[in-house]
PDB file with SEQRES, HELIX, SHEET and CRYST1 records, atoms N, CA, C and O in Angstrom:
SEQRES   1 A   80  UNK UNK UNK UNK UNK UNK UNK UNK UNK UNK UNK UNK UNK          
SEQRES   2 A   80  UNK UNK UNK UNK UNK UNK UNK UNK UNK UNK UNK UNK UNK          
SEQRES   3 A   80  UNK UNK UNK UNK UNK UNK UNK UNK UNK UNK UNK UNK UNK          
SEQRES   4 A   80  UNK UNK UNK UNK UNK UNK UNK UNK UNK UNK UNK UNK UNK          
SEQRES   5 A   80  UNK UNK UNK UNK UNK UNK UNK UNK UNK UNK UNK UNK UNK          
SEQRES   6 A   80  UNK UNK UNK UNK UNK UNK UNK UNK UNK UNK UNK UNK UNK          
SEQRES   7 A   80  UNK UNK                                                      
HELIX    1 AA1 UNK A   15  UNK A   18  1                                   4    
HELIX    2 AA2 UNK A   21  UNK A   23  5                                   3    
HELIX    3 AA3 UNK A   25  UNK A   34  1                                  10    
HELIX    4 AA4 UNK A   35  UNK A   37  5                                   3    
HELIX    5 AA5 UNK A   40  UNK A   50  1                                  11    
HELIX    6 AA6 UNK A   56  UNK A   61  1                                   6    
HELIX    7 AA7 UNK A   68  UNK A   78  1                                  11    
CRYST1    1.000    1.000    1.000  90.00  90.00  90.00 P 1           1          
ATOM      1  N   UNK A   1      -8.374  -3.877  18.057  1.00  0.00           N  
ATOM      2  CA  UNK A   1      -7.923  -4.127  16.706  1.00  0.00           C  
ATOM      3  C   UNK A   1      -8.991  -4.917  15.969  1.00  0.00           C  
ATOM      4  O   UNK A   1      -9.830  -5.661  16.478  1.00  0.00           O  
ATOM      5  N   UNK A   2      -8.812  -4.621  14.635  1.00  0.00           N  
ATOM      6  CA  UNK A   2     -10.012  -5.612  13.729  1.00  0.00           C  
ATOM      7  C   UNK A   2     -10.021  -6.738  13.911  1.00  0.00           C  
ATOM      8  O   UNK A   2      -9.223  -6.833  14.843  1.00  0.00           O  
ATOM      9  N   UNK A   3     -10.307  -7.570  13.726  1.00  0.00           N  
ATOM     10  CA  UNK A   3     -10.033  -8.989  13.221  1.00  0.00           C  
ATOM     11  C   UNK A   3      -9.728  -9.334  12.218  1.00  0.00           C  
ATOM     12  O   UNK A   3      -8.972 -10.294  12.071  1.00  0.00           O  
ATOM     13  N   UNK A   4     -10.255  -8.615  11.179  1.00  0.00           N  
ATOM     14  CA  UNK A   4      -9.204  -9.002   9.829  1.00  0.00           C  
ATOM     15  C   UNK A   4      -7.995  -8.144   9.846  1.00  0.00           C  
ATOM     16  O   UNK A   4      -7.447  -7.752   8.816  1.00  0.00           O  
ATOM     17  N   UNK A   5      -7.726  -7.957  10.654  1.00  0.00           N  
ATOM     18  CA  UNK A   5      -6.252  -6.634  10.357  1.00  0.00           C  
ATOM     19  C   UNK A   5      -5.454  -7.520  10.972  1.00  0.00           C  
ATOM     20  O   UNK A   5      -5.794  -7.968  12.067  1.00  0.00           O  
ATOM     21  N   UNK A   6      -4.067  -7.977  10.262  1.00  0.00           N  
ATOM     22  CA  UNK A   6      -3.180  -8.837  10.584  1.00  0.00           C  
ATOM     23  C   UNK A   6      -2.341  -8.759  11.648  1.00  0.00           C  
ATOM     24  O   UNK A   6      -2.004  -7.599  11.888  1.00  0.00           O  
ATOM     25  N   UNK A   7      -1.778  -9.769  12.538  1.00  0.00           N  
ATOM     26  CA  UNK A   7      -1.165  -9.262  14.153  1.00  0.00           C  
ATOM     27  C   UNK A   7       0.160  -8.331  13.687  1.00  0.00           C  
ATOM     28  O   UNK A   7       0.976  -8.865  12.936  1.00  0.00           O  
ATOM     29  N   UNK A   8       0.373  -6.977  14.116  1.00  0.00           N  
ATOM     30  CA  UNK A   8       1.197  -6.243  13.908  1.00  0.00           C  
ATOM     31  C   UNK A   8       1.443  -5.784  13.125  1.00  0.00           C  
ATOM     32  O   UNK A   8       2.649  -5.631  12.931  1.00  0.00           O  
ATOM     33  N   UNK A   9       0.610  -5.325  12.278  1.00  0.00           N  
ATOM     34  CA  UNK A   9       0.236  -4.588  11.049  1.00  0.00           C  
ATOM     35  C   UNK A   9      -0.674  -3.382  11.572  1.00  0.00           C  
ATOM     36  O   UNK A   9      -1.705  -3.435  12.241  1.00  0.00           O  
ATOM     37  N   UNK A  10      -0.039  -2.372  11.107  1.00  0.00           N  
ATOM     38  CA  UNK A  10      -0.802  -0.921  11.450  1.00  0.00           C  
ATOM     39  C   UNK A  10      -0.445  -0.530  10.603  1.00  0.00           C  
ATOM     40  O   UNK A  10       0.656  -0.590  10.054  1.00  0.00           O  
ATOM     41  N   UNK A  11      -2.017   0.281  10.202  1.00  0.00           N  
ATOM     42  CA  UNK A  11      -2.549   1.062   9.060  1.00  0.00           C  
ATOM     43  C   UNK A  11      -2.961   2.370   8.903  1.00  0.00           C  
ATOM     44  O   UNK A  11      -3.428   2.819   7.856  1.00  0.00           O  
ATOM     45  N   UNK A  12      -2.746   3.163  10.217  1.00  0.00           N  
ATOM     46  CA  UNK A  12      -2.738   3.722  10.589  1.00  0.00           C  
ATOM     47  C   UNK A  12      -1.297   4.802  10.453  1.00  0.00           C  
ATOM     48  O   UNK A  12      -0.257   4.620  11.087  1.00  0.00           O  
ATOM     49  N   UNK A  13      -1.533   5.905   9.502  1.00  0.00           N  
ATOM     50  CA  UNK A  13      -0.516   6.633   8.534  1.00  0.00           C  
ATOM     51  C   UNK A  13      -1.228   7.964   8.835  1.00  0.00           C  
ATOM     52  O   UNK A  13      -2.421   8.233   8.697  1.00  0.00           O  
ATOM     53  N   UNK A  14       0.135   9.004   9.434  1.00  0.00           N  
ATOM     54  CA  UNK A  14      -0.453  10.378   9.533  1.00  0.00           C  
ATOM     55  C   UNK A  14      -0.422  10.632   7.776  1.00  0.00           C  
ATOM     56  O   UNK A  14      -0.055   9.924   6.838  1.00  0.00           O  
ATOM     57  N   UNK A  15      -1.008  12.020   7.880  1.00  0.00           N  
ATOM     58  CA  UNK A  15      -0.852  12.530   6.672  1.00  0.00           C  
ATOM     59  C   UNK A  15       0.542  13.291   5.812  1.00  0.00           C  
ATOM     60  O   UNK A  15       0.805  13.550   4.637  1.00  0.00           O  
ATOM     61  N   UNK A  16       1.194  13.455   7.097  1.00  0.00           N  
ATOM     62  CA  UNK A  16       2.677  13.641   6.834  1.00  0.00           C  
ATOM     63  C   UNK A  16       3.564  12.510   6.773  1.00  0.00           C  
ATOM     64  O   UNK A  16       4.559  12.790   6.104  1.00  0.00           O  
ATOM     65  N   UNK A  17       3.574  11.422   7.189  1.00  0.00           N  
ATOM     66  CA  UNK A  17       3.943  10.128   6.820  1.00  0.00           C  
ATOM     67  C   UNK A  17       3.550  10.258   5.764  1.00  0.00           C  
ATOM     68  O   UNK A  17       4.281  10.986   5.093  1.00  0.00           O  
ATOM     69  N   UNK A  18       2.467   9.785   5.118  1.00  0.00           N  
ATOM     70  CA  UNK A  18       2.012   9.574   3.833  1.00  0.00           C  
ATOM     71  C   UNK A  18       2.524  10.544   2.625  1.00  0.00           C  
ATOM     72  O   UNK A  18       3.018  10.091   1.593  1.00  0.00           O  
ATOM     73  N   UNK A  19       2.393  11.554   2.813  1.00  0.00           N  
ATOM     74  CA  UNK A  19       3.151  12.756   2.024  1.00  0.00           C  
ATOM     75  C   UNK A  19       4.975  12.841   2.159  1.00  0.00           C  
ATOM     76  O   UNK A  19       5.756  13.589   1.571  1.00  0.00           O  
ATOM     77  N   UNK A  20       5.189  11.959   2.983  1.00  0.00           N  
ATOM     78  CA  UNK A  20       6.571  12.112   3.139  1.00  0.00           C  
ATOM     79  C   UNK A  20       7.153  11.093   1.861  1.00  0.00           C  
ATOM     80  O   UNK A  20       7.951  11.418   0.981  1.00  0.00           O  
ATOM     81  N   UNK A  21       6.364   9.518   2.096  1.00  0.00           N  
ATOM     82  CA  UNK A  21       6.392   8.711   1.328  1.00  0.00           C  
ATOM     83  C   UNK A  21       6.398   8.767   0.243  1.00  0.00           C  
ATOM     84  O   UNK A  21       7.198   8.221  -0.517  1.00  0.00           O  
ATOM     85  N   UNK A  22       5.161   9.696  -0.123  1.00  0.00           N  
ATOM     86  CA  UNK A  22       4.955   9.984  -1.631  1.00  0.00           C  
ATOM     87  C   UNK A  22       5.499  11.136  -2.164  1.00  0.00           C  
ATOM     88  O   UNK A  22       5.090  11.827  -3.097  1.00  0.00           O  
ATOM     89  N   UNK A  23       6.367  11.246  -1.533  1.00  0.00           N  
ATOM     90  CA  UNK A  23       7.516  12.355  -1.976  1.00  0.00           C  
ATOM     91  C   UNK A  23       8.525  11.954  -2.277  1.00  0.00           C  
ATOM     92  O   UNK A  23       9.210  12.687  -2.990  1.00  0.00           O  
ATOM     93  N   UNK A  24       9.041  10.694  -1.898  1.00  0.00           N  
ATOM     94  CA  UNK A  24      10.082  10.170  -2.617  1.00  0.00           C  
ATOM     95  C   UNK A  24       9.581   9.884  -3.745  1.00  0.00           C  
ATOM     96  O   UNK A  24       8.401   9.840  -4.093  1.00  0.00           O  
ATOM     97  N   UNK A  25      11.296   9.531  -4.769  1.00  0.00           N  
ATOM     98  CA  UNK A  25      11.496   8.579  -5.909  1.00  0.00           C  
ATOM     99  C   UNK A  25      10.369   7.861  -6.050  1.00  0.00           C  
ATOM    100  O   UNK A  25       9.289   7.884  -6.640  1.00  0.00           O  
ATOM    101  N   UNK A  26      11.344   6.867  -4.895  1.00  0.00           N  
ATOM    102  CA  UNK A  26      10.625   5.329  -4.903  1.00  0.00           C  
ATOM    103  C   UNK A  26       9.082   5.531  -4.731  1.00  0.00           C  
ATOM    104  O   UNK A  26       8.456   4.712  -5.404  1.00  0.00           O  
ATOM    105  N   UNK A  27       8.484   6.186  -4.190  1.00  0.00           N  
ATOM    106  CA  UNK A  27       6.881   6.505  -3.582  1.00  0.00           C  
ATOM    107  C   UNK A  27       6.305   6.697  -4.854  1.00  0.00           C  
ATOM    108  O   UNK A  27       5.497   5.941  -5.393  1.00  0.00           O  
ATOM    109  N   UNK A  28       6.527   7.207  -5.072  1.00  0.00           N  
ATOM    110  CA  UNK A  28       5.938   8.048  -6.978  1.00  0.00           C  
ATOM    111  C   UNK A  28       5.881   6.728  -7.666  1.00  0.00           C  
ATOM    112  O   UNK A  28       4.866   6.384  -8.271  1.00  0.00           O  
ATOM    113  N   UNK A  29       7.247   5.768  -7.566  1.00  0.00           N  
ATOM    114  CA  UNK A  29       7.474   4.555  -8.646  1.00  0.00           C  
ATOM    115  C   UNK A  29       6.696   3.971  -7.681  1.00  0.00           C  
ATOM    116  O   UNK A  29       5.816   3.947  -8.542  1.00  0.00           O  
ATOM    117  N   UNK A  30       6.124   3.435  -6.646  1.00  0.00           N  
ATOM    118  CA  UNK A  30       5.375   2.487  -6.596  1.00  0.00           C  
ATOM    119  C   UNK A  30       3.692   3.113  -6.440  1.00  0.00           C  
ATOM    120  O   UNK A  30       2.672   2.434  -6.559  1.00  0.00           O  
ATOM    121  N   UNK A  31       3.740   4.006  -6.259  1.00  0.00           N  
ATOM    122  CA  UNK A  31       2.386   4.555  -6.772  1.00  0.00           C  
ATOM    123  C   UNK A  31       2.125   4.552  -8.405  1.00  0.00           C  
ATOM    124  O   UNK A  31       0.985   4.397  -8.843  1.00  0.00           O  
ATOM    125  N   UNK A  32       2.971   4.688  -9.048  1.00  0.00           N  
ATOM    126  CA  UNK A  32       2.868   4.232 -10.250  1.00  0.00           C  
ATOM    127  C   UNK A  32       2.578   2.858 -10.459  1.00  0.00           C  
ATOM    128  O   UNK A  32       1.767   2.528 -11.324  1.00  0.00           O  
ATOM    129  N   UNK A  33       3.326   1.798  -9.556  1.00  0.00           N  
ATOM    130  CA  UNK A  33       3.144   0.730 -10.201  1.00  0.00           C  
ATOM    131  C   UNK A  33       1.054   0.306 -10.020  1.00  0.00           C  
ATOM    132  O   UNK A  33       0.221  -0.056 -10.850  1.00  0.00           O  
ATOM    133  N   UNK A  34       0.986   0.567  -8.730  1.00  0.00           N  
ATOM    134  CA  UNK A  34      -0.327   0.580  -8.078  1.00  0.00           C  
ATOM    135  C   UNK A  34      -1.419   0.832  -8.932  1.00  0.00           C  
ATOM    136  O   UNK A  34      -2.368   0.077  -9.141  1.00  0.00           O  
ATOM    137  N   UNK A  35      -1.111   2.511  -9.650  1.00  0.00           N  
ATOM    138  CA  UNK A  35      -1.953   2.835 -10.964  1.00  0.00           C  
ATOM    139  C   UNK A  35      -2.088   1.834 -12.395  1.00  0.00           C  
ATOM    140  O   UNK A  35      -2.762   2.103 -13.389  1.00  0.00           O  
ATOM    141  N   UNK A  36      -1.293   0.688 -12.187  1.00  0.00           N  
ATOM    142  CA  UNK A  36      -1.015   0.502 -13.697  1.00  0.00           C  
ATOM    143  C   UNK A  36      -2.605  -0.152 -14.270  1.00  0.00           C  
ATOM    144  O   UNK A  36      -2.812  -0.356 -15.466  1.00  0.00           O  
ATOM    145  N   UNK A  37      -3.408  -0.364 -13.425  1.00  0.00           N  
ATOM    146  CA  UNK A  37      -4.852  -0.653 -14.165  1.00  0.00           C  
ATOM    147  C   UNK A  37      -6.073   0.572 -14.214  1.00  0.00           C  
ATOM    148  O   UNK A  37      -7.294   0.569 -14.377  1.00  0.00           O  
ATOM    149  N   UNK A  38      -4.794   1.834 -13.928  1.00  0.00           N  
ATOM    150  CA  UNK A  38      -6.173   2.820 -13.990  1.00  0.00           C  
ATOM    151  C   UNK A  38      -6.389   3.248 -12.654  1.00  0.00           C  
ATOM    152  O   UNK A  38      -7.348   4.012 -12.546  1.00  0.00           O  
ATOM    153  N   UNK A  39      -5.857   3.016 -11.737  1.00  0.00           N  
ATOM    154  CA  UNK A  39      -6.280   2.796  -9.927  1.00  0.00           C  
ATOM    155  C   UNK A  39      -7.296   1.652  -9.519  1.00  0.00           C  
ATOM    156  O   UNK A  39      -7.370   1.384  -8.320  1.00  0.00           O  
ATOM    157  N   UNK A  40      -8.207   0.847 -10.559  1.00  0.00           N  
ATOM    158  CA  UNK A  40      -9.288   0.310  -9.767  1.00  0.00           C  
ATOM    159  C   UNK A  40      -8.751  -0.867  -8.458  1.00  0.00           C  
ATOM    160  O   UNK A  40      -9.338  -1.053  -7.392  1.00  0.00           O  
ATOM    161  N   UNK A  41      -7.584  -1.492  -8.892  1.00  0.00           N  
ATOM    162  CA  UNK A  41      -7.381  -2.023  -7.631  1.00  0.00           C  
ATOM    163  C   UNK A  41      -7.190  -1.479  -6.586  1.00  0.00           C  
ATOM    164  O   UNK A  41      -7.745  -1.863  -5.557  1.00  0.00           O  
ATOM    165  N   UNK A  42      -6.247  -0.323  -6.629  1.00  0.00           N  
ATOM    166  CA  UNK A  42      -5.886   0.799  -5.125  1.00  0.00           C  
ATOM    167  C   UNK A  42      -7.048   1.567  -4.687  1.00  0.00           C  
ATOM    168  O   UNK A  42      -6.911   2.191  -3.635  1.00  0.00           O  
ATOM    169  N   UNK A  43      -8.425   1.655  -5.440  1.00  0.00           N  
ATOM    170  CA  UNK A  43      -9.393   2.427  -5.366  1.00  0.00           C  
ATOM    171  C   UNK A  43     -10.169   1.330  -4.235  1.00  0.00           C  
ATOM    172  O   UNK A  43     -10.486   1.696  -3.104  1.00  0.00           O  
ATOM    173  N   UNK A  44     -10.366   0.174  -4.668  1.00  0.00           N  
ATOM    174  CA  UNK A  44     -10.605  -1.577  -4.231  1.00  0.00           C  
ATOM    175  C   UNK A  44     -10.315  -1.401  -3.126  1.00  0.00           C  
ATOM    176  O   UNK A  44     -11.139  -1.118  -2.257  1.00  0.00           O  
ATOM    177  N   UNK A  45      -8.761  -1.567  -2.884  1.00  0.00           N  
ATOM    178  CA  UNK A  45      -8.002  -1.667  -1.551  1.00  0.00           C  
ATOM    179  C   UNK A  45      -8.416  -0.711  -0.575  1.00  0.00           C  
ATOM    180  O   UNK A  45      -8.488  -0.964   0.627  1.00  0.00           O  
ATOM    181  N   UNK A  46      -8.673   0.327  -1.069  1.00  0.00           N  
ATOM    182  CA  UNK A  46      -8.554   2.119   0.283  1.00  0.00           C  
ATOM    183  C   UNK A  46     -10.111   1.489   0.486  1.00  0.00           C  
ATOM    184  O   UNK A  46     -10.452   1.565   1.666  1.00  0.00           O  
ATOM    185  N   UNK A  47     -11.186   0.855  -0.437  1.00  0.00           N  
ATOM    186  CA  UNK A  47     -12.741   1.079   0.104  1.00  0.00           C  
ATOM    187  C   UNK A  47     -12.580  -0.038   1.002  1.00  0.00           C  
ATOM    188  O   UNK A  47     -13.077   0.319   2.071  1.00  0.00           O  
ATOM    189  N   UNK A  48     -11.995  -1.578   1.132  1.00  0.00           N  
ATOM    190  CA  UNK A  48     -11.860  -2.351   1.910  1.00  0.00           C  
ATOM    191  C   UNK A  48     -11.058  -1.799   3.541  1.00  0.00           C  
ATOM    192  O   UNK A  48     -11.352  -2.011   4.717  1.00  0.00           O  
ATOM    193  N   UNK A  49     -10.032  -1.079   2.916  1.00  0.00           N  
ATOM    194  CA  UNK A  49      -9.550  -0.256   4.563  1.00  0.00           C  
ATOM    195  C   UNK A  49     -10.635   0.333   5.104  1.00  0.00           C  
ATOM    196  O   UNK A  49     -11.229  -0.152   6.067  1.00  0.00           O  
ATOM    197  N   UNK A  50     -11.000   1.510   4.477  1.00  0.00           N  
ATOM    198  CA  UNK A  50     -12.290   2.326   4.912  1.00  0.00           C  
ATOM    199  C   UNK A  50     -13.580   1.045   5.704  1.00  0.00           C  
ATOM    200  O   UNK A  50     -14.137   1.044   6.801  1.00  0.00           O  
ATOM    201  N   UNK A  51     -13.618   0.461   4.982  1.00  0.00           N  
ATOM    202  CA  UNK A  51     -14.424  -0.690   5.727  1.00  0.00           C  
ATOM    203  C   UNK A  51     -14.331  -1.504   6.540  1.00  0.00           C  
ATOM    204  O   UNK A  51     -15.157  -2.331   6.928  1.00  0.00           O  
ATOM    205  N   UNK A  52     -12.587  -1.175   7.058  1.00  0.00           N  
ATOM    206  CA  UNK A  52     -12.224  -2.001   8.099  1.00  0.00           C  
ATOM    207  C   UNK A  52     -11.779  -3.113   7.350  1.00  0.00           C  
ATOM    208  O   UNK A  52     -10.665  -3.260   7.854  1.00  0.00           O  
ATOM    209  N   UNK A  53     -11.883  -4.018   6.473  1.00  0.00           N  
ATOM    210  CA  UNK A  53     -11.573  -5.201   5.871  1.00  0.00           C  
ATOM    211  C   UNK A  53      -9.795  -5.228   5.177  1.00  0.00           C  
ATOM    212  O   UNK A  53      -9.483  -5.028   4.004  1.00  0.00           O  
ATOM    213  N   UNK A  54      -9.118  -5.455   6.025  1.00  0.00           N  
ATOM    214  CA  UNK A  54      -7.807  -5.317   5.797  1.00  0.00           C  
ATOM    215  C   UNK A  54      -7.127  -6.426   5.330  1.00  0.00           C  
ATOM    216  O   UNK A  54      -5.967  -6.476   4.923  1.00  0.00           O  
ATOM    217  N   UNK A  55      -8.141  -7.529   5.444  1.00  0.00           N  
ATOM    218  CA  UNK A  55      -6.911  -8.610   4.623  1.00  0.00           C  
ATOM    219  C   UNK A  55      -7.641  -8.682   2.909  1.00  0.00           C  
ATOM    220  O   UNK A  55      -7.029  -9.247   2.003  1.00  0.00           O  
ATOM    221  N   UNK A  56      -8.929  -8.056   2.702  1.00  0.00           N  
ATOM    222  CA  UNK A  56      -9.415  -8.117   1.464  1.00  0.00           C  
ATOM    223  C   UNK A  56      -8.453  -7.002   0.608  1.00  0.00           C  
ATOM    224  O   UNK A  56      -8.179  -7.251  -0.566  1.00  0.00           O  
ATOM    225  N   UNK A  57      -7.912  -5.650   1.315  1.00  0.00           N  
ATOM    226  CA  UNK A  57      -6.951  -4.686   0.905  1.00  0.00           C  
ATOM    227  C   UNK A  57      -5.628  -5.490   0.675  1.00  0.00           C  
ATOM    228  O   UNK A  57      -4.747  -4.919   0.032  1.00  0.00           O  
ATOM    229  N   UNK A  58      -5.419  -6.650   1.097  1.00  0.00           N  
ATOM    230  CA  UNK A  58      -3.984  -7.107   1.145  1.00  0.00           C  
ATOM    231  C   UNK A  58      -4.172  -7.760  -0.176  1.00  0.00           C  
ATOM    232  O   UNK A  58      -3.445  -7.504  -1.135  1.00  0.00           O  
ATOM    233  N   UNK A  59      -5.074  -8.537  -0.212  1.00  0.00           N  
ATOM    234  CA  UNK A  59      -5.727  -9.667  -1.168  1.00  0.00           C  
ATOM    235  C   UNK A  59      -5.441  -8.883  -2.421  1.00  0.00           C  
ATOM    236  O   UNK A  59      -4.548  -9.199  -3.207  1.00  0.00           O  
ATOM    237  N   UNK A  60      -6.313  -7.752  -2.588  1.00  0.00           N  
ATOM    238  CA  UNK A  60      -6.259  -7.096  -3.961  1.00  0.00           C  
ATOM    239  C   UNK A  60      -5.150  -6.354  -4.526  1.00  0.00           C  
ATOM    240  O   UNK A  60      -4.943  -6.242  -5.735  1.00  0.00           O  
ATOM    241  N   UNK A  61      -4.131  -5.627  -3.188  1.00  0.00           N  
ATOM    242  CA  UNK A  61      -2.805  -5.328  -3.529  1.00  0.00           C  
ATOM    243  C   UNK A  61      -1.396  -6.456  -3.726  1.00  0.00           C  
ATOM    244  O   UNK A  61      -0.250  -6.250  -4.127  1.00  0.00           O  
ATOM    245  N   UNK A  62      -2.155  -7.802  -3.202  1.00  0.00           N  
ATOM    246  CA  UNK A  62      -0.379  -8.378  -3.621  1.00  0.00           C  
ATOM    247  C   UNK A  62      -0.093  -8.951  -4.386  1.00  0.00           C  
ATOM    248  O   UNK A  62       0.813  -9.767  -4.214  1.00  0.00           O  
ATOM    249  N   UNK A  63      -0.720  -8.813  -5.614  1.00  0.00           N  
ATOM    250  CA  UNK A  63      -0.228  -9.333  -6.846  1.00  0.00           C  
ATOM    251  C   UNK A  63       0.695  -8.205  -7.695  1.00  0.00           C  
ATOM    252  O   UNK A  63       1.573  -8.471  -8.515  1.00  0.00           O  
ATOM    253  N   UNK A  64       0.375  -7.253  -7.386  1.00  0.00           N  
ATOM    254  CA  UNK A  64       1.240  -6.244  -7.463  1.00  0.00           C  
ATOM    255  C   UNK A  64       2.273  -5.707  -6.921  1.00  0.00           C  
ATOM    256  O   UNK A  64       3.021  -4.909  -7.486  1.00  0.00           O  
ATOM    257  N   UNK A  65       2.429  -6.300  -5.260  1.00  0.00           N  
ATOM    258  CA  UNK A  65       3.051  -5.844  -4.230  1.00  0.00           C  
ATOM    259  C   UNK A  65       4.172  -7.384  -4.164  1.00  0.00           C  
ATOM    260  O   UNK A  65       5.125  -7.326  -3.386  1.00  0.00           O  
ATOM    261  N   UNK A  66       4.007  -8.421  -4.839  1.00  0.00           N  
ATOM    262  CA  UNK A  66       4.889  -9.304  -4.491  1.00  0.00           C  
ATOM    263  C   UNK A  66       5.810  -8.991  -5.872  1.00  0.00           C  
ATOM    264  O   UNK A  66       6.929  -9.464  -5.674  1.00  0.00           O  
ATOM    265  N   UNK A  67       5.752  -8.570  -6.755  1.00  0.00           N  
ATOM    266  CA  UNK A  67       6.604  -8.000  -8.233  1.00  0.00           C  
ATOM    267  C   UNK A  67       7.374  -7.664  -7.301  1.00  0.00           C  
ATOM    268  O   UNK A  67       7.043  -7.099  -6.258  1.00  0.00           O  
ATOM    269  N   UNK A  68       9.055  -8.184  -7.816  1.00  0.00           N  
ATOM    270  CA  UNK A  68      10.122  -7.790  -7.604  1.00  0.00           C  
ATOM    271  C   UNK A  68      10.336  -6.262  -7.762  1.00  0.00           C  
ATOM    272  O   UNK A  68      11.055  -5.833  -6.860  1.00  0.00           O  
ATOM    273  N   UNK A  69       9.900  -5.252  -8.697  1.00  0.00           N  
ATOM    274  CA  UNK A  69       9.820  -4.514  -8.744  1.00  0.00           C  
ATOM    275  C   UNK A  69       9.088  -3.433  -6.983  1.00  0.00           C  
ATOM    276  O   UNK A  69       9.729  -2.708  -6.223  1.00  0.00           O  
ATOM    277  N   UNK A  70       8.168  -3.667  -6.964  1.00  0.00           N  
ATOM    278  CA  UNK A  70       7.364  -3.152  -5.633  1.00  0.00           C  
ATOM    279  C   UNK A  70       8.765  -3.942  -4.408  1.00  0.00           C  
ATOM    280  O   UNK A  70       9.522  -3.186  -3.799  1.00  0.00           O  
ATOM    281  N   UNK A  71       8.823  -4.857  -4.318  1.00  0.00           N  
ATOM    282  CA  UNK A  71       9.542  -5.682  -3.632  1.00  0.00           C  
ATOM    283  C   UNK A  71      10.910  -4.172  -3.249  1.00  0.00           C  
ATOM    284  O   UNK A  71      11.016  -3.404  -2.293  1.00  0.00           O  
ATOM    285  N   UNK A  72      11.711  -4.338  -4.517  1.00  0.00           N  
ATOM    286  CA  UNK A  72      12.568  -3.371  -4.199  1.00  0.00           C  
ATOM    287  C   UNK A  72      12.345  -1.969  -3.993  1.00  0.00           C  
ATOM    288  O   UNK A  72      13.277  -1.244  -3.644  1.00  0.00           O  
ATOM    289  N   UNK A  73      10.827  -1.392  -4.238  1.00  0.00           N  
ATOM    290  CA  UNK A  73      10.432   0.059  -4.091  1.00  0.00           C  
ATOM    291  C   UNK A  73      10.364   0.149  -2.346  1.00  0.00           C  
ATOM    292  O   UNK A  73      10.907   0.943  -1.578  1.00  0.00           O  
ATOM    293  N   UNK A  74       9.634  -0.794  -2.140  1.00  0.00           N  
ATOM    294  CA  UNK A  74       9.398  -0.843  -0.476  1.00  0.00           C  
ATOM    295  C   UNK A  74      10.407  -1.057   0.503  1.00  0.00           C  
ATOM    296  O   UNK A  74      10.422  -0.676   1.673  1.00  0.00           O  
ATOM    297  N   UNK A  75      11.551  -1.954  -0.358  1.00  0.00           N  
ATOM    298  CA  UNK A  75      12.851  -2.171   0.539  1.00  0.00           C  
ATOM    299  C   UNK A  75      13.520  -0.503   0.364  1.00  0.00           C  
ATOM    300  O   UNK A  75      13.961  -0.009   1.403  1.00  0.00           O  
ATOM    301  N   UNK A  76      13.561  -0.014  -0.379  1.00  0.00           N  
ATOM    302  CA  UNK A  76      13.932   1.251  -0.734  1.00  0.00           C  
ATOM    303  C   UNK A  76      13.467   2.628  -0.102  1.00  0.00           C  
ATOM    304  O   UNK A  76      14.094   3.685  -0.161  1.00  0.00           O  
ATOM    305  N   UNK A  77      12.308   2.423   0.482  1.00  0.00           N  
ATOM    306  CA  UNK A  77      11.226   3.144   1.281  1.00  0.00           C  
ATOM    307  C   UNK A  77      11.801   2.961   2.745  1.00  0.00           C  
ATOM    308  O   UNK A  77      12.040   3.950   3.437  1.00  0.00           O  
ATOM    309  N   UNK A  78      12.040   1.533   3.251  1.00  0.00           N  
ATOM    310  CA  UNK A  78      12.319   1.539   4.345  1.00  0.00           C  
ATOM    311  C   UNK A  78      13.297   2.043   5.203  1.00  0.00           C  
ATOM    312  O   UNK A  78      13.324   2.639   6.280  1.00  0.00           O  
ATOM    313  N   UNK A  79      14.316   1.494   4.150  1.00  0.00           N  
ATOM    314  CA  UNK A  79      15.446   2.122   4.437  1.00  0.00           C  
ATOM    315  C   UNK A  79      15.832   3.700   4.599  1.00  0.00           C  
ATOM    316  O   UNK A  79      16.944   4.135   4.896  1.00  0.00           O  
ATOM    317  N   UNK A  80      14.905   4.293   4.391  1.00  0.00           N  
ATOM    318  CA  UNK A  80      14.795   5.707   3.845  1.00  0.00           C  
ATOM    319  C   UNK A  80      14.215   6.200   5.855  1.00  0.00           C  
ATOM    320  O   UNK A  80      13.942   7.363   6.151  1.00  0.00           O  
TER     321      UNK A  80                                                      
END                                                                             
């Protein structure tokens, strides 16, 4: 495991996971929320994964990801 990749955190998403996700509702609404500067932060985040750097991907997604809004997209995801 990395070292910046947090204990029990896997990032590691088939492509049917991922397409499953973004096939929901909720997936679409929080991919929306993600877009709301254009993508450059989610663009940010995927080049820090790609680089292995997983808490700099966390860094740049949770100002977006702690919004009550995302909050309830993801509780909504899970449950799913």
């Amino acid at each position: 495991m990395d070292s910046n990749q947090p204990m029990g955190q896997s990032f590691s998403f088939t492509p049917e996971q991922i397409r499953s996700v973004l096939g929901t509702k909720e997936g679409q609404q929080l991919l929306s929320l993600l877009n709301r500067d254009g993508g450059a932060a989610l663009r940010q985040a995927a080049s820090a994964v790609k680089s292995g750097d997983y808490a700099a991907a966390q860094r740049i997604l949770e100002p977006v990801m702690q919004t009550p809004e995302a909050s309830r997209l993801v509780d909504a995801i899970n449950r799913k």
